[in-house]
C-alpha positions as CSV (number, residue, x, y, z in Angstrom):
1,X,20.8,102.3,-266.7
2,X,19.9,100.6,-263.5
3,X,19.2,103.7,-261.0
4,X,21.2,104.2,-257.5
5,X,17.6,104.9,-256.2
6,X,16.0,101.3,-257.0
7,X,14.9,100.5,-253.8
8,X,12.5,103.9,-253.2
9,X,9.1,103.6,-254.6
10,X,6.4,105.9,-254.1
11,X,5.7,106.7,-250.3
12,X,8.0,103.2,-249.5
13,X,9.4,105.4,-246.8
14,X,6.7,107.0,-245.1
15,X,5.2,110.5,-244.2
16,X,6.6,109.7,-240.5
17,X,10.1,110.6,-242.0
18,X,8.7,113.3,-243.5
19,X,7.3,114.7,-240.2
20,X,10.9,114.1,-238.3
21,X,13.4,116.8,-237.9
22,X,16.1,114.0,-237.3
23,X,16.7,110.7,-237.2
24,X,18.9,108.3,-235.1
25,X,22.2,106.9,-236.8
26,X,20.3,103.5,-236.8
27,X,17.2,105.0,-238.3
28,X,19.4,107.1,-241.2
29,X,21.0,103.8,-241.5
30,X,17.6,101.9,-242.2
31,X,16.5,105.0,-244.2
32,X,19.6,105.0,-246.8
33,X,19.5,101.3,-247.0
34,X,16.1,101.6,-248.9
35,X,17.1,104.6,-250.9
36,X,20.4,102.9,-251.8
37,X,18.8,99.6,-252.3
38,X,22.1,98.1,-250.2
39,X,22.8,97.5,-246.4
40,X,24.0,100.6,-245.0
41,X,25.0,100.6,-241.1
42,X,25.0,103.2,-238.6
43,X,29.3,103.2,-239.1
44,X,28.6,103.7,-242.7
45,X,26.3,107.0,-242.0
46,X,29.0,108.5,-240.3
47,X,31.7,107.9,-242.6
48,X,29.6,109.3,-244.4
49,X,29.7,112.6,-242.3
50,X,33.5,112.3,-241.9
51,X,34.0,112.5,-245.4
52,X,32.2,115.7,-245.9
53,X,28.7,113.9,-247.8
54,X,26.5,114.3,-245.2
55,X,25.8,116.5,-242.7
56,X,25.7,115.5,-239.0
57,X,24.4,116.5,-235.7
58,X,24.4,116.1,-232.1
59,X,21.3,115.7,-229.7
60,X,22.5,117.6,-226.6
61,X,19.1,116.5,-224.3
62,X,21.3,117.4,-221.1
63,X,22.8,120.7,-222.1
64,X,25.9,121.8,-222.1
65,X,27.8,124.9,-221.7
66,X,29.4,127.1,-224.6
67,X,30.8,130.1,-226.0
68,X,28.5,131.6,-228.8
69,X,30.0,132.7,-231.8
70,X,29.7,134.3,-235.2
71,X,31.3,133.1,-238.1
72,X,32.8,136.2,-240.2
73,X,35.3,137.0,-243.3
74,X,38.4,137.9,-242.6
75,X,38.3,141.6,-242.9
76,X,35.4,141.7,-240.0
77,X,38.3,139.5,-237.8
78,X,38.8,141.0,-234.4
79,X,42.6,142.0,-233.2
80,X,44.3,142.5,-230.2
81,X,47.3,144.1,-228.8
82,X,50.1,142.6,-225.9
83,X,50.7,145.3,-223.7
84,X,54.2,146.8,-224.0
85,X,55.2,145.4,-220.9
86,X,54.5,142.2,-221.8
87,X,56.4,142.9,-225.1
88,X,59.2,143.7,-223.2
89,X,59.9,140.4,-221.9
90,X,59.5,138.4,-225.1
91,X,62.8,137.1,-227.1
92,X,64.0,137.3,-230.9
93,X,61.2,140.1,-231.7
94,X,62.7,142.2,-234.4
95,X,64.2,145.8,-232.8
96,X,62.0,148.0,-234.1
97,X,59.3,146.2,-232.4
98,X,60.8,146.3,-228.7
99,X,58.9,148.7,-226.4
100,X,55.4,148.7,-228.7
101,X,52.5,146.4,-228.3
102,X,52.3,143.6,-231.0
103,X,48.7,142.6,-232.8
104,X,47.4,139.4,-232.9
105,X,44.1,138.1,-234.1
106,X,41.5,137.1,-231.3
107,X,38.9,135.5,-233.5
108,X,39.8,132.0,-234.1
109,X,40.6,131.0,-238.0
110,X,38.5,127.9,-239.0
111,X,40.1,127.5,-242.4
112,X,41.5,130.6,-243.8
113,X,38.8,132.2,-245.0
114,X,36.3,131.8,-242.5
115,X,37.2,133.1,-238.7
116,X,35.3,132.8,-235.6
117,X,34.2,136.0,-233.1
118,X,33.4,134.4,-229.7
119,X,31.3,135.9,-227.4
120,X,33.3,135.7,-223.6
121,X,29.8,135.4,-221.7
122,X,29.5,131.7,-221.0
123,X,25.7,129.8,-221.6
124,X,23.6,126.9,-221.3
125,X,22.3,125.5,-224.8
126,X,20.8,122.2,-225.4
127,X,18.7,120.7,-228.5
128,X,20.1,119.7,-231.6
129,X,23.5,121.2,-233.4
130,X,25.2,120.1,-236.3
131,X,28.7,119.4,-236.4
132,X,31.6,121.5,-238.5
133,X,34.1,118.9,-237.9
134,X,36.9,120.9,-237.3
135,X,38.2,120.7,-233.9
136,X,37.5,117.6,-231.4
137,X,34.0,116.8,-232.4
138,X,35.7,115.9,-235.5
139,X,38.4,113.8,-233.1
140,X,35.1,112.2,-231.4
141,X,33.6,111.3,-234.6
142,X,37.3,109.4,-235.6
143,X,37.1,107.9,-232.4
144,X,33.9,106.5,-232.7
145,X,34.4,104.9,-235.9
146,X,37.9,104.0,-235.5
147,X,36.8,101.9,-232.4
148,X,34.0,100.3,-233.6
149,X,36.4,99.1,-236.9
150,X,40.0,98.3,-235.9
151,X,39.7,98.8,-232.5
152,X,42.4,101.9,-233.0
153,X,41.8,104.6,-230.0
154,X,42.1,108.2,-231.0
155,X,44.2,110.0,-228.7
156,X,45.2,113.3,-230.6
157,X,43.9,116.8,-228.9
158,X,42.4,119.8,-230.4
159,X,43.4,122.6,-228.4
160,X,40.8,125.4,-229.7
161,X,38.4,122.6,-228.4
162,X,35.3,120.8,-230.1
163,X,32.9,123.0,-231.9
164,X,29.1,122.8,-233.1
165,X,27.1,124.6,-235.2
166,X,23.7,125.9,-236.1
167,X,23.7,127.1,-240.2
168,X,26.3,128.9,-241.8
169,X,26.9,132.1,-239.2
170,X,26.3,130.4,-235.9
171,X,29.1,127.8,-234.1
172,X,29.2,127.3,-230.6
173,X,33.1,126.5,-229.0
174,X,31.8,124.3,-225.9
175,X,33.5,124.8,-222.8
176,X,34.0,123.2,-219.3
177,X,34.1,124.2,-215.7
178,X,37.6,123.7,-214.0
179,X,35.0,122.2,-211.2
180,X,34.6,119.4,-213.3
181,X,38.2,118.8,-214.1
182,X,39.5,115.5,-212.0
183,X,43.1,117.3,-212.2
184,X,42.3,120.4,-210.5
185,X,42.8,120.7,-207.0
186,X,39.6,120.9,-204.9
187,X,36.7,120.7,-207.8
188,X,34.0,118.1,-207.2
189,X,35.5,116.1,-210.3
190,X,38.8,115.2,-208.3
191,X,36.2,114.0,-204.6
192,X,34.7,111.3,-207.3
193,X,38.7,110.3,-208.3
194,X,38.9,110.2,-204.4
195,X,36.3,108.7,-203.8
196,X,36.7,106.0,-206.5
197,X,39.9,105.1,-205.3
198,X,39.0,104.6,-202.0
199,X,36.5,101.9,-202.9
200,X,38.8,100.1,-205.9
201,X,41.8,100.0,-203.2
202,X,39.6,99.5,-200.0
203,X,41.4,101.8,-198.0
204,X,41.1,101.9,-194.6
205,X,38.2,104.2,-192.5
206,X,41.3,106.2,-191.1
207,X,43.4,106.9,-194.2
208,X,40.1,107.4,-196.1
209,X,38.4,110.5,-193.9
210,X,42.5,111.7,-194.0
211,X,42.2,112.0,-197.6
212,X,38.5,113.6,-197.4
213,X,39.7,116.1,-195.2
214,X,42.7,117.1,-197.0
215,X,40.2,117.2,-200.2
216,X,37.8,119.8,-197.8
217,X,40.7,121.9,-196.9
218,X,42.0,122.2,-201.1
219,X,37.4,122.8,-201.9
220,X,37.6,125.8,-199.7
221,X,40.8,127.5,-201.5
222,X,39.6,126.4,-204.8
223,X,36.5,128.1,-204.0
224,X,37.5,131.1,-202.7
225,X,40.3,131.6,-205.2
226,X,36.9,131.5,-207.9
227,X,35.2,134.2,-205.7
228,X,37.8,136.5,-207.1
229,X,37.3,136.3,-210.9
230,X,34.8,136.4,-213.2
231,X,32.5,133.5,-214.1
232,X,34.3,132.8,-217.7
233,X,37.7,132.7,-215.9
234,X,36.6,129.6,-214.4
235,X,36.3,127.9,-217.7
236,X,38.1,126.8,-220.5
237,X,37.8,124.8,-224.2
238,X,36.2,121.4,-223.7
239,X,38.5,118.6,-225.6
240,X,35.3,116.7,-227.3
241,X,31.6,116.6,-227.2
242,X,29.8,115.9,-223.6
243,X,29.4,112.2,-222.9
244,X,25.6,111.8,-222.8
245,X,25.1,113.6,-226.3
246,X,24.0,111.6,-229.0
247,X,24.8,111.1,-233.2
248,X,22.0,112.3,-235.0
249,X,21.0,113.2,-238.7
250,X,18.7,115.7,-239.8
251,X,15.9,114.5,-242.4
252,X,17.0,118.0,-244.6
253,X,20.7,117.0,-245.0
254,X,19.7,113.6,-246.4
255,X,17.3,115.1,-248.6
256,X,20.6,117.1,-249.6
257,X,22.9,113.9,-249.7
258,X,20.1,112.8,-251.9
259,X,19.9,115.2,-254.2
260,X,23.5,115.6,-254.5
261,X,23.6,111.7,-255.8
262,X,20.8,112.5,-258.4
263,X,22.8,115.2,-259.7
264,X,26.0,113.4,-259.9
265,X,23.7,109.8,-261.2
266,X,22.5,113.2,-263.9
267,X,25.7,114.6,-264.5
268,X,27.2,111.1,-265.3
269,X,24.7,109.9,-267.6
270,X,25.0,113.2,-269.3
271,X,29.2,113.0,-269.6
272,X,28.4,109.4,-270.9
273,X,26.3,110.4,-274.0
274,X,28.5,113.5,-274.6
275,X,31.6,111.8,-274.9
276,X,33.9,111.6,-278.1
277,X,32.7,108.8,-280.8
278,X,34.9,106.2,-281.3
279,X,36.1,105.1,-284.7
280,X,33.8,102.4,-284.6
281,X,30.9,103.8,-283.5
282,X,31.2,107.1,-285.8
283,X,31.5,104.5,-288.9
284,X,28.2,103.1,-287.6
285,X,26.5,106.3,-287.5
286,X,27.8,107.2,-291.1
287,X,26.5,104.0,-292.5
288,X,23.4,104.7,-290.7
289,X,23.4,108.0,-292.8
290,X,24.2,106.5,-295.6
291,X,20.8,103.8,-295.9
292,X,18.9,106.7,-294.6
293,X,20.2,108.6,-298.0
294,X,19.4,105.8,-299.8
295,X,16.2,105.8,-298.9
296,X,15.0,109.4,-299.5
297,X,17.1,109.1,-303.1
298,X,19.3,111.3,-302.0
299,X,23.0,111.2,-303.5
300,X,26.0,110.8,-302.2
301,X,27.8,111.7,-305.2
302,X,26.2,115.6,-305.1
303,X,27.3,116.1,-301.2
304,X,25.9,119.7,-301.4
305,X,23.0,119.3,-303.2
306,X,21.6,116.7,-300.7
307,X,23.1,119.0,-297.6
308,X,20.7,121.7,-299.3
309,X,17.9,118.8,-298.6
310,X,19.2,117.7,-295.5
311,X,19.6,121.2,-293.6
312,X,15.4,122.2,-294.5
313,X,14.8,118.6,-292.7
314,X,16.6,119.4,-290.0
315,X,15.5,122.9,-289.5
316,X,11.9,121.4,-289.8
317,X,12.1,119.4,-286.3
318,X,13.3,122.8,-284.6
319,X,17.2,122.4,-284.9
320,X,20.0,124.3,-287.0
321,X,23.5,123.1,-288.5
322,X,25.2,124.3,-291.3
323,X,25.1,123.1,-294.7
324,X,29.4,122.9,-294.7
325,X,28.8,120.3,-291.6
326,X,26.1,118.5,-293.5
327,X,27.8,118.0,-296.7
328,X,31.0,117.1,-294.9
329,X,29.1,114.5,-293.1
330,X,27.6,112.9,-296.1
331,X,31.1,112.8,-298.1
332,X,32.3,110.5,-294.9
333,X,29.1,108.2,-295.3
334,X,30.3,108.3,-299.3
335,X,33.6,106.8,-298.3
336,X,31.9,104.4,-295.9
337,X,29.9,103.1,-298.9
338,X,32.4,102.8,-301.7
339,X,34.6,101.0,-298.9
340,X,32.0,98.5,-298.7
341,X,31.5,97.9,-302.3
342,X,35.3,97.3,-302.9
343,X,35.2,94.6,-300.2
């Protein structure tokens, strides 16, 4: 059996990968090309990710601003209520509901089994995070490969956001400052728009400071309006992943990708030489028994006696089977034999 790891041999790959905590997609790429003795490309590796075999990360080098959370079971979920007033004014709620406050869950369900509690305090985090691929990381990651395929442009929306991750308990739901939004009115997003558009449609000196000036007089409400709530009122879920993050693998998840192909490689090879005989492979094996019987002058004609013989062999290299199995065996390398000698 030719192995799926032909191409690694001894320390072919280095103690600097060893020594790395990540690698780039074009370095995983170069990396699983030797262990998979075949060309493997940087689309490949994160296929690879999007189909749940390997685990990928992000290297955020700018940082970027999130909500921390923990991931929890659903019987440590956190609830809500809607006060009764706001009860009031909903339609088609069942009557003996009207004019009491209704539960919902705040944490956010991942999949059913797993929820998320997010903290509301908003943060700076940078470094490297894995990705969970379940909200519009998982949309950028489509994107990505999508475009650098077929040329097909992913334009479907997450609205929980995009999501990363560090281990099993930790995942991050990244968020963005309505400053930063081009749609809302007086952020510094929507001057570059302005701006932008001044130079693409060479508008004139007058009409441009007009348009600045209007701008000035929507910064100042936008600001002051902000003065008046608190810090993570000003922000909400961030559709994908920042721009100037960057696709990264972490040496210990394709050690895992590794290891999981060895066992499957194992697991194969073991289904392979456990699977049913077939009819003319088990007549093989009996005539095998048979010459082997010959040999050691044992009869086929006594099937029990020789079993007795048989079984103390067996028993003698450390393994056990009963002498009804034995003897049955040998009167099916009998038939084998007379068979032949008819023919």
């Amino acid at each position: 059996m030719v192995s799926i790891f032909k191409g690694l041999r001894g320390n072919e790959l280095g103690f600097l990968f060893q020594l790395k905590a990540w690698l780039s997609l074009e370095e995983a790429a170069k990396h699983l090309t030797i262990v998979f003795g075949e060309n493997v490309t940087e689309i490949d590796v994160l296929r690879l990710g999007l189909d749940g075999h390997l685990k990928l990360s992000v290297n955020i080098a700018n940082g970027t601003t999130v909500r921390k959370g923990t991931v929890v079971d659903f019987e440590n979920a956190i609830w809500g209520e809607f006060p009764i007033e706001m009860t009031a004014a909903l339609k088609n709620i069942p009557v003996e509901a009207i004019g009491k406050p209704i539960t919902y869950m705040k944490s956010l369900n991942i999949d059913g089994e797993r929820f998320l509690n997010l903290s509301d305090e908003i943060v700076t985090i940078s470094g490297i995070w894995d990705l969970p691929l379940i909200g519009g990381e998982r949309l950028d990651l489509e994107h990505r490969i999508y475009m650098s395929t077929d040329g097909i442009e992913i334009t479907s929306m997450n609205i929980d956001g995009a999501f990363i991750s560090n281990g099993d308990t930790i995942m991050c739901q990244l968020m963005e400052s309505f400053d930063h939004n081009e749609y809302q009115r007086g952020s510094t997003a929507q001057l570059k728009l302005i701006e932008q558009k001044i130079i693409e449609e060479n508008v004139d000196e007058t009409k441009a400071n007009d348009m600045r000036l209007a701008y000035q007089t929507s910064r100042t409400e936008y600001l002051e309006k902000r003065k008046k709530y608190k810090q993570e009122d000003d922000y909400y879920p961030r559709g994908g992943l920042p721009e100037d993050c960057i696709f990264v693998v972490r040496t210990e998840a394709l050690a895992e990708l590794e290891n999981s192909i060895r066992k499957n490689e194992h697991s194969k090879t073991l289904d392979e030489n456990t699977k049913p005989l077939g009819a003319r492979e088990r007549n093989n094996l009996l005539k095998v028994i048979a010459a082997l019987c010959k040999e050691q002058n044992l009869s086929l004609d006594m099937p029990y006696k020789a079993a007795t013989i048989v079984e103390n062999q067996i028993k003698s290299i450390g393994h056990s089977l009963g002498i009804d199995t034995i003897a049955l065996i040998l009167s099916e390398a009998q038939k084998i034999t007379k068979a032949a000698k008819k023919s």
